[in-house]
mmCIF file of the N, C-alpha and C atoms, coordinates in Angstrom:
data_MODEL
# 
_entry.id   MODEL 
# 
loop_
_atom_site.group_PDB 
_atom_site.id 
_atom_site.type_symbol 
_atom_site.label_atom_id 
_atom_site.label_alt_id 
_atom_site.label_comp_id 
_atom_site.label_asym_id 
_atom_site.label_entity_id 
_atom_site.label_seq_id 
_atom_site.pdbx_PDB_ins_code 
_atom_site.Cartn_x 
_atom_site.Cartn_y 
_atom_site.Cartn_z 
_atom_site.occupancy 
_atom_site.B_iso_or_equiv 
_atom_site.pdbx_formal_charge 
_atom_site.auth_seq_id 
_atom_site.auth_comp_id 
_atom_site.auth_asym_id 
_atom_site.auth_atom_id 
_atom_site.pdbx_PDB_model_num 
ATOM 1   N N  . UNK A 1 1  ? 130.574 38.710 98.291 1.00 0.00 ? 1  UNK A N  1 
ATOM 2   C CA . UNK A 1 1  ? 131.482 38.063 97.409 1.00 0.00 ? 1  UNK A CA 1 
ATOM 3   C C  . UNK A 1 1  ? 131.856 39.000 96.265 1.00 0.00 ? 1  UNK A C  1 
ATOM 4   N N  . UNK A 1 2  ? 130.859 40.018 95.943 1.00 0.00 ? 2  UNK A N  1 
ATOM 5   C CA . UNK A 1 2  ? 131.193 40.790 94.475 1.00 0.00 ? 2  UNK A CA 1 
ATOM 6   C C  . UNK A 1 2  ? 132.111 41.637 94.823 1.00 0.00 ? 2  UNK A C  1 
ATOM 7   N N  . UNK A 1 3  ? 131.651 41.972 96.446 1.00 0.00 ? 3  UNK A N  1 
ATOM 8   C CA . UNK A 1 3  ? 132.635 43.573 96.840 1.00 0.00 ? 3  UNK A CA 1 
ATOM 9   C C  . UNK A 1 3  ? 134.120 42.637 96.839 1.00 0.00 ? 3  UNK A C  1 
ATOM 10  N N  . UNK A 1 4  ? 134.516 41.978 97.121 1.00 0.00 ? 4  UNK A N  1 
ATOM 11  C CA . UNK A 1 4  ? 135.518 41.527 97.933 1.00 0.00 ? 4  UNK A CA 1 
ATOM 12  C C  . UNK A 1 4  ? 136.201 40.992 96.152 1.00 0.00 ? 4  UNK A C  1 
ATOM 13  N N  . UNK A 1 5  ? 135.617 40.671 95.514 1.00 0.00 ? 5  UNK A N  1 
ATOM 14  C CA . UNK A 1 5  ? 136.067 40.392 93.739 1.00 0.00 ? 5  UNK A CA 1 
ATOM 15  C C  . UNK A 1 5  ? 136.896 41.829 93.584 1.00 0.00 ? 5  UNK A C  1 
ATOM 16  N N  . UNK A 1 6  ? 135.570 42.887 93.832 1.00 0.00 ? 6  UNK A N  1 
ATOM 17  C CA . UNK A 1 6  ? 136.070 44.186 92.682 1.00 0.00 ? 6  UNK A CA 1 
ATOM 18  C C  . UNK A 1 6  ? 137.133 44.668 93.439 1.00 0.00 ? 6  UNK A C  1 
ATOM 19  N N  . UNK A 1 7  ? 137.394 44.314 95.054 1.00 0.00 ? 7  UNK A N  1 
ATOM 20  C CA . UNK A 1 7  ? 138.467 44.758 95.520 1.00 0.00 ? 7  UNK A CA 1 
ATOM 21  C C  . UNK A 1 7  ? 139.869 44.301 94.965 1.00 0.00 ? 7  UNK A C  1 
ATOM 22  N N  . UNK A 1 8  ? 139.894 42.867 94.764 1.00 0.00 ? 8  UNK A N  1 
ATOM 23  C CA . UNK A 1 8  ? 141.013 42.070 94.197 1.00 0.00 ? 8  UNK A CA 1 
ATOM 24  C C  . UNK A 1 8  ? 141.147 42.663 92.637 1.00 0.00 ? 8  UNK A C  1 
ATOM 25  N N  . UNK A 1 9  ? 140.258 42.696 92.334 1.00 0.00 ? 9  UNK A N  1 
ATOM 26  C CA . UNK A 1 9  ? 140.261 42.804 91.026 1.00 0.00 ? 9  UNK A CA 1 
ATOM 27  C C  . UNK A 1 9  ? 139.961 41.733 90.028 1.00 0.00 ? 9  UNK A C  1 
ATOM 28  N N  . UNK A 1 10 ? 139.458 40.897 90.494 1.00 0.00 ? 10 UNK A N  1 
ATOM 29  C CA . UNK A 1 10 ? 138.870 39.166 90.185 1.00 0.00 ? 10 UNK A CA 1 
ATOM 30  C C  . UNK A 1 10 ? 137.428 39.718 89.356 1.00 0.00 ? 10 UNK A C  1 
ATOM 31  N N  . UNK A 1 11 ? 137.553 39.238 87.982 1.00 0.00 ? 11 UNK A N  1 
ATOM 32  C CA . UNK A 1 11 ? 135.932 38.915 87.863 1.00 0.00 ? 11 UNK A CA 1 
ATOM 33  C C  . UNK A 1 11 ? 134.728 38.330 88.213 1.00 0.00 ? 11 UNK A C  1 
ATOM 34  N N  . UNK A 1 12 ? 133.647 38.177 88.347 1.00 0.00 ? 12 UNK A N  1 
ATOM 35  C CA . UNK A 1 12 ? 132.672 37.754 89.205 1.00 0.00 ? 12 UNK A CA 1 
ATOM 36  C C  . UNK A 1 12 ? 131.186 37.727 88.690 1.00 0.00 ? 12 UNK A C  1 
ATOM 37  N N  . UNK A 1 13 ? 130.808 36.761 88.543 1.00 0.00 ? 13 UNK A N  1 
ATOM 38  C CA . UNK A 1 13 ? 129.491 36.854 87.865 1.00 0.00 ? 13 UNK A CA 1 
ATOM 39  C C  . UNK A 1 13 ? 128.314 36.203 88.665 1.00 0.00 ? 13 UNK A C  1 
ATOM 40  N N  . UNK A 1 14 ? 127.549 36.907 89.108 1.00 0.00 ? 14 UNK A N  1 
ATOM 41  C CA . UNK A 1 14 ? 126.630 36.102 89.967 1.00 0.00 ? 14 UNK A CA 1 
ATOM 42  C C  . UNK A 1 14 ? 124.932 35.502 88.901 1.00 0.00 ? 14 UNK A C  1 
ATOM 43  N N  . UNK A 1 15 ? 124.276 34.817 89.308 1.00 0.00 ? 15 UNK A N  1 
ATOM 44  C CA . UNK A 1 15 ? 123.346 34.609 88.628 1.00 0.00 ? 15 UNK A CA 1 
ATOM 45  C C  . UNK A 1 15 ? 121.864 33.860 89.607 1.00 0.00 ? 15 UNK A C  1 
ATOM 46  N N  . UNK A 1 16 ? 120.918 34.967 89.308 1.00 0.00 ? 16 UNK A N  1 
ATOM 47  C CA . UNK A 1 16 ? 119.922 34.704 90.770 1.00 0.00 ? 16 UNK A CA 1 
ATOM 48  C C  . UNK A 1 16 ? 118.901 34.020 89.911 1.00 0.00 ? 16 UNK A C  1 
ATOM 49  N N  . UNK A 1 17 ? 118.235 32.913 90.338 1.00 0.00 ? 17 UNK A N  1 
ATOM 50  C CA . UNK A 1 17 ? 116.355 33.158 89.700 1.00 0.00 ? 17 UNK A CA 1 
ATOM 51  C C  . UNK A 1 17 ? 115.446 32.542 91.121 1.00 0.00 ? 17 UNK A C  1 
ATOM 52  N N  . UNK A 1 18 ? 114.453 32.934 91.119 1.00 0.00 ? 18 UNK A N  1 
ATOM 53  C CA . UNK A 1 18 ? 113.348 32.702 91.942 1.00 0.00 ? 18 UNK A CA 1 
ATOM 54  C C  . UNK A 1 18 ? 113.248 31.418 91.306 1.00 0.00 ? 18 UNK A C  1 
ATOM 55  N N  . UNK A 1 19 ? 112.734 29.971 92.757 1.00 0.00 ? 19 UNK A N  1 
ATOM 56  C CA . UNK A 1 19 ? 112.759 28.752 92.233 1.00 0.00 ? 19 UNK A CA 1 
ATOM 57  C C  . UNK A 1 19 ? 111.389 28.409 92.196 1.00 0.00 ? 19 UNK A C  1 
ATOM 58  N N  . UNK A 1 20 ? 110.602 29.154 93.123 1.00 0.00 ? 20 UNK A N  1 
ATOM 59  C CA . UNK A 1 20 ? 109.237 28.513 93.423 1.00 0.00 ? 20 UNK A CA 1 
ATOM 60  C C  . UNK A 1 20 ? 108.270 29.564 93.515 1.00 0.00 ? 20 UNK A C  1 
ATOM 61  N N  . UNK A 1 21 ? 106.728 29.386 94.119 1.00 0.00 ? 21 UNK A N  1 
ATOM 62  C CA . UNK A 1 21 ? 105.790 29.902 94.277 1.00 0.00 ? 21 UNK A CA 1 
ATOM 63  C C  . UNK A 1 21 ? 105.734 30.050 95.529 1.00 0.00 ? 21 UNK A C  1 
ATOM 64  N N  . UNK A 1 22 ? 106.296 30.294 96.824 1.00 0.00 ? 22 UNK A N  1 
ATOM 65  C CA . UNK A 1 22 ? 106.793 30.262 97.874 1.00 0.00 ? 22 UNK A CA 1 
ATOM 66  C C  . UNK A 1 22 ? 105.828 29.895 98.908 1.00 0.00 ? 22 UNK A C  1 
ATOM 67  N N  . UNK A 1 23 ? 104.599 28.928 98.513 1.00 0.00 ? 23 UNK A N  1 
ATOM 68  C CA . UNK A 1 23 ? 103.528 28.683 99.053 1.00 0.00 ? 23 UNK A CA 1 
ATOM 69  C C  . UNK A 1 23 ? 103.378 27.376 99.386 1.00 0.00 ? 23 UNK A C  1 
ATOM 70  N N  . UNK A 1 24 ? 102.515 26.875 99.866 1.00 0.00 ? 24 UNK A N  1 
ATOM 71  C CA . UNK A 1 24 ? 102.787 25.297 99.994 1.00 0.00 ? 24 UNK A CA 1 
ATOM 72  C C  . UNK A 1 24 ? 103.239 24.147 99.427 1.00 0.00 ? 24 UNK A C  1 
ATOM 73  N N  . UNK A 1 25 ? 103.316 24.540 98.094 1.00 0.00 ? 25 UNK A N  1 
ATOM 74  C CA . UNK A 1 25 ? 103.804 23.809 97.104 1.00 0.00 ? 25 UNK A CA 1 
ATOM 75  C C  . UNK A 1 25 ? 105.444 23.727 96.864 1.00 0.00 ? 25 UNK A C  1 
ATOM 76  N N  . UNK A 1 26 ? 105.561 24.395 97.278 1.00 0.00 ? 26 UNK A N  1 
ATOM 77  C CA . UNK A 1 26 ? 107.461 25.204 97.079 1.00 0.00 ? 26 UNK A CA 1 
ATOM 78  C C  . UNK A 1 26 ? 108.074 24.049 97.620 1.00 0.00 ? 26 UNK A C  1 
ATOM 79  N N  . UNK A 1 27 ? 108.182 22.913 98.595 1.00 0.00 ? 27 UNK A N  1 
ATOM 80  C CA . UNK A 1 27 ? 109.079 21.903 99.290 1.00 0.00 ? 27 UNK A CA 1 
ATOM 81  C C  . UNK A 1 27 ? 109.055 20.904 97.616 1.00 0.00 ? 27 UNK A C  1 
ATOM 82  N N  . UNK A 1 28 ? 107.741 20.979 97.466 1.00 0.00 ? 28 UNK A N  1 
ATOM 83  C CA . UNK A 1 28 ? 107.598 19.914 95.554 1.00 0.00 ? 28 UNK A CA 1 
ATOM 84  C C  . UNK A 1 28 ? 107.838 20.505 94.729 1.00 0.00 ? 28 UNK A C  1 
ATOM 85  N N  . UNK A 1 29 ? 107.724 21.974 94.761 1.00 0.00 ? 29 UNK A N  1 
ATOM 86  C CA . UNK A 1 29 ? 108.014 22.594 93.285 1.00 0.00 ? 29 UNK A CA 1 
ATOM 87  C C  . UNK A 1 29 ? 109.687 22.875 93.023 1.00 0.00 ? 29 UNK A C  1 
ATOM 88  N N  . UNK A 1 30 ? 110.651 22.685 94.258 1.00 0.00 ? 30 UNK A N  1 
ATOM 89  C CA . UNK A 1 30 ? 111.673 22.902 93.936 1.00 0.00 ? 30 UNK A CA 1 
ATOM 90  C C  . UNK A 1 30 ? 112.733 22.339 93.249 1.00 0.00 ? 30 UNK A C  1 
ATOM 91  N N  . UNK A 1 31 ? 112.478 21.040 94.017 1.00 0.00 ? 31 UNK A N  1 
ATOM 92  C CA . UNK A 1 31 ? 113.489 19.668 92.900 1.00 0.00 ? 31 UNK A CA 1 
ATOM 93  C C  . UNK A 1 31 ? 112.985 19.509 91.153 1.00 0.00 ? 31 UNK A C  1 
ATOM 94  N N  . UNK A 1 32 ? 111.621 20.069 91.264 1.00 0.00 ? 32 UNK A N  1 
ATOM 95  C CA . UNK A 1 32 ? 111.182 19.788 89.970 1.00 0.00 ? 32 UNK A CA 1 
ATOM 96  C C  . UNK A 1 32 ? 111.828 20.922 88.579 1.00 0.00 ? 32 UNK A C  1 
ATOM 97  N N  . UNK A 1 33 ? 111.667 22.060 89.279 1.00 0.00 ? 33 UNK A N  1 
ATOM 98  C CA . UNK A 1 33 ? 112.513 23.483 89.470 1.00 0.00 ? 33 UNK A CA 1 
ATOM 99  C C  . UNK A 1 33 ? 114.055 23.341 88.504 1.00 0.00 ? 33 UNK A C  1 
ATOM 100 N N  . UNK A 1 34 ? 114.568 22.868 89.758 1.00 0.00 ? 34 UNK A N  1 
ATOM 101 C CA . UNK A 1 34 ? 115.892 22.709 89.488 1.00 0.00 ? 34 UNK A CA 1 
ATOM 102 C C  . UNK A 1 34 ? 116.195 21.483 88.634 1.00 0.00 ? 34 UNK A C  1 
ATOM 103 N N  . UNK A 1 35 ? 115.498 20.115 88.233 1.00 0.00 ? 35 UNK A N  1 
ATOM 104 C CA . UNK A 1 35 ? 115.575 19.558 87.007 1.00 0.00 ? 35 UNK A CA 1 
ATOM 105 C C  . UNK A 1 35 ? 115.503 19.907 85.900 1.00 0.00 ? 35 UNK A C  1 
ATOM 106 N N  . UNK A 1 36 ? 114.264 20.881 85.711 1.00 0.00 ? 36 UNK A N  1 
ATOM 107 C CA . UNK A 1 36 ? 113.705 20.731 84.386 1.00 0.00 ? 36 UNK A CA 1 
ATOM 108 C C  . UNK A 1 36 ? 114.139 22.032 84.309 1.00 0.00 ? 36 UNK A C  1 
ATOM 109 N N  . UNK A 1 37 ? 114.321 23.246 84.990 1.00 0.00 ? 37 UNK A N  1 
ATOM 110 C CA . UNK A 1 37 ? 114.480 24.815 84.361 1.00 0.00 ? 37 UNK A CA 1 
ATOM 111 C C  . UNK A 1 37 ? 116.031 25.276 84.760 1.00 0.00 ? 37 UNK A C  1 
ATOM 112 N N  . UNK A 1 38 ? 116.113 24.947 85.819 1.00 0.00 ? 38 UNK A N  1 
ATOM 113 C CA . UNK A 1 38 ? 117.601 25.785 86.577 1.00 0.00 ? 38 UNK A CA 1 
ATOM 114 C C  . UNK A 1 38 ? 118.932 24.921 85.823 1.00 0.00 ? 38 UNK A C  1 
ATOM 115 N N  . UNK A 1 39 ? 118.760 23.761 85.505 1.00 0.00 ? 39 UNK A N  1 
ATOM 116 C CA . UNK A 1 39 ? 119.720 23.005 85.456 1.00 0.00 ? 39 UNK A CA 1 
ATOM 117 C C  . UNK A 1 39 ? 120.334 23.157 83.744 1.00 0.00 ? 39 UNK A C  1 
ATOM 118 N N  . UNK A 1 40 ? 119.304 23.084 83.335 1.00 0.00 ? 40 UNK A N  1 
ATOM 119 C CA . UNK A 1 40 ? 119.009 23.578 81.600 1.00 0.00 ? 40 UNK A CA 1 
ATOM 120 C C  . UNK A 1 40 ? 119.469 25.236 81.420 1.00 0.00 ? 40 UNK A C  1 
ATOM 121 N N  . UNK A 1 41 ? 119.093 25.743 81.940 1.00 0.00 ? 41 UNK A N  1 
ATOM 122 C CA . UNK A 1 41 ? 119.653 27.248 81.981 1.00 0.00 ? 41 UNK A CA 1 
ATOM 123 C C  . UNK A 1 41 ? 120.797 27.049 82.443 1.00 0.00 ? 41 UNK A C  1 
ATOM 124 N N  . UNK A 1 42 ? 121.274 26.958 83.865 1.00 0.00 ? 42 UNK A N  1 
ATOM 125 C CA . UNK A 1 42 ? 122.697 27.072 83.714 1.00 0.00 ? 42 UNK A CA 1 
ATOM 126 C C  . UNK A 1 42 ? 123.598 26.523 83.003 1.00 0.00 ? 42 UNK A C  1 
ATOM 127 N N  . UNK A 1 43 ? 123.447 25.432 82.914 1.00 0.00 ? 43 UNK A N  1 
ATOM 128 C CA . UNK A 1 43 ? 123.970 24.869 81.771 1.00 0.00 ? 43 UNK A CA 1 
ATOM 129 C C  . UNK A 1 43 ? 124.828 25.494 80.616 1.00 0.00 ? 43 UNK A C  1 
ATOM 130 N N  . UNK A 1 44 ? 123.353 26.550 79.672 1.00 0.00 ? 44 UNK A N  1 
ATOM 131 C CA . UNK A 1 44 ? 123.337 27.040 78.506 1.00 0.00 ? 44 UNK A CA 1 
ATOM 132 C C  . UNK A 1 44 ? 124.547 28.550 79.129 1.00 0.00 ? 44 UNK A C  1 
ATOM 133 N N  . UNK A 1 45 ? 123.988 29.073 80.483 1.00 0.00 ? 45 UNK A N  1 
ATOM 134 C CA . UNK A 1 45 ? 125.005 30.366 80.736 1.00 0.00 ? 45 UNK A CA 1 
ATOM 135 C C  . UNK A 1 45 ? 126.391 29.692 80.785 1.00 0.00 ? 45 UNK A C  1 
ATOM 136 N N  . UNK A 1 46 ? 126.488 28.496 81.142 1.00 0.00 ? 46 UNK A N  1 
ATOM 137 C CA . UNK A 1 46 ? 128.049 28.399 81.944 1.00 0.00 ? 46 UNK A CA 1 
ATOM 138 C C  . UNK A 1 46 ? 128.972 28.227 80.246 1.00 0.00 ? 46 UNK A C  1 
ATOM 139 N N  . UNK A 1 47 ? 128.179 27.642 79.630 1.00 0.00 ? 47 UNK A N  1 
ATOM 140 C CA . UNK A 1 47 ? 128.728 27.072 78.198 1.00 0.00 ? 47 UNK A CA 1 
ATOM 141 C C  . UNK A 1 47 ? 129.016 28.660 77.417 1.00 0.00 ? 47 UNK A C  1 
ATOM 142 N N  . UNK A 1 48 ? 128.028 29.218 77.511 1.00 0.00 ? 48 UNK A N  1 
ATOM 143 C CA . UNK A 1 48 ? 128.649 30.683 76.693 1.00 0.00 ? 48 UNK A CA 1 
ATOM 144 C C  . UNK A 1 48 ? 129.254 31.581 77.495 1.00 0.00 ? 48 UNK A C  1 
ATOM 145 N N  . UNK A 1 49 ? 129.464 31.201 78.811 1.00 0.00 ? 49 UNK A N  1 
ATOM 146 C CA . UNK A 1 49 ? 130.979 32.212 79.778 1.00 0.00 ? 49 UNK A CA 1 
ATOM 147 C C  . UNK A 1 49 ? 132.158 31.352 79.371 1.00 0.00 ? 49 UNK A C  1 
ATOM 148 N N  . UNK A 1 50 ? 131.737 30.117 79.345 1.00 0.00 ? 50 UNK A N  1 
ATOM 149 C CA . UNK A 1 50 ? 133.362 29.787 79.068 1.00 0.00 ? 50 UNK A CA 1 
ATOM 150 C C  . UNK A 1 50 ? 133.771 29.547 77.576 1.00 0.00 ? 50 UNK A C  1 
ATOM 151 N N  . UNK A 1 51 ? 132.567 29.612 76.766 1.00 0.00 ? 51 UNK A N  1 
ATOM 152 C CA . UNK A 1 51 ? 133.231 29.714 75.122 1.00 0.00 ? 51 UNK A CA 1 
ATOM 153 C C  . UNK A 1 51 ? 133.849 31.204 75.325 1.00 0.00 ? 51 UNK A C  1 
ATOM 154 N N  . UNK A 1 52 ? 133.019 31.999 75.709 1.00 0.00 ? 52 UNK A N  1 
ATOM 155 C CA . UNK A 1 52 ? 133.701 33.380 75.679 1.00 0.00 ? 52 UNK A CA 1 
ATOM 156 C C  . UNK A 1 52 ? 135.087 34.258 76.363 1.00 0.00 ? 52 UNK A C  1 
ATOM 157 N N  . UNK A 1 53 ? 135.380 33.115 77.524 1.00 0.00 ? 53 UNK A N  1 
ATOM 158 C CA . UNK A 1 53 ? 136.697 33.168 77.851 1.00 0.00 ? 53 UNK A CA 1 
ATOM 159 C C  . UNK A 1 53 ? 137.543 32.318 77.064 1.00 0.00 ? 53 UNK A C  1 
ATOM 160 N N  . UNK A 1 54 ? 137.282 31.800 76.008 1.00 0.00 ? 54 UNK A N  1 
ATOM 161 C CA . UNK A 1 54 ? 138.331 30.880 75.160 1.00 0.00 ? 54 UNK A CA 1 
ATOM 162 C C  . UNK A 1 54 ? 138.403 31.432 74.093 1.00 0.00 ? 54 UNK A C  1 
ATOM 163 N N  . UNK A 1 55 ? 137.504 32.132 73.607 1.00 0.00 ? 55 UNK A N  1 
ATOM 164 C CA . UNK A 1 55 ? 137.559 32.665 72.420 1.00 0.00 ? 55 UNK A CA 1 
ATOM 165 C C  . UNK A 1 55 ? 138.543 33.960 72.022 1.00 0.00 ? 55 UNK A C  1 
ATOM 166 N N  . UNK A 1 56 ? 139.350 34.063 73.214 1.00 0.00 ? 56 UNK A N  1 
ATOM 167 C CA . UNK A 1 56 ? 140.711 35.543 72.801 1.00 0.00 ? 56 UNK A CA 1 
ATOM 168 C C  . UNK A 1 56 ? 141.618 34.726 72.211 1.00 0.00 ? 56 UNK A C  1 
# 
């Protein structure tokens, strides 16, 4: 997806995190994961990419 951006010339921002402990626990640790940490973080990134595209 990034190559095929920088070809167009499209900006592109990807954003990775590890969700779990990838061990038996990982099928329970993931929904919990993505409530309480992933959802809260993105959140906070998506809000300061798009103040920062409004702000020109």
């Amino acid at each position: 997806m990034a190559q095929v951006c920088h070809e167009y010339g499209v900006p592109c921002a990807i954003v990775r995190t590890i969700s779990d402990t990838a061990d038996e626990q990982a099928a329970a640790a993931f929904p919990r994961f993505v409530r309480d940490v992933a959802s809260i973080y993105s959140h906070g990134i998506l809000r300061n990419v798009l103040r920062d595209l409004t702000d020109d």
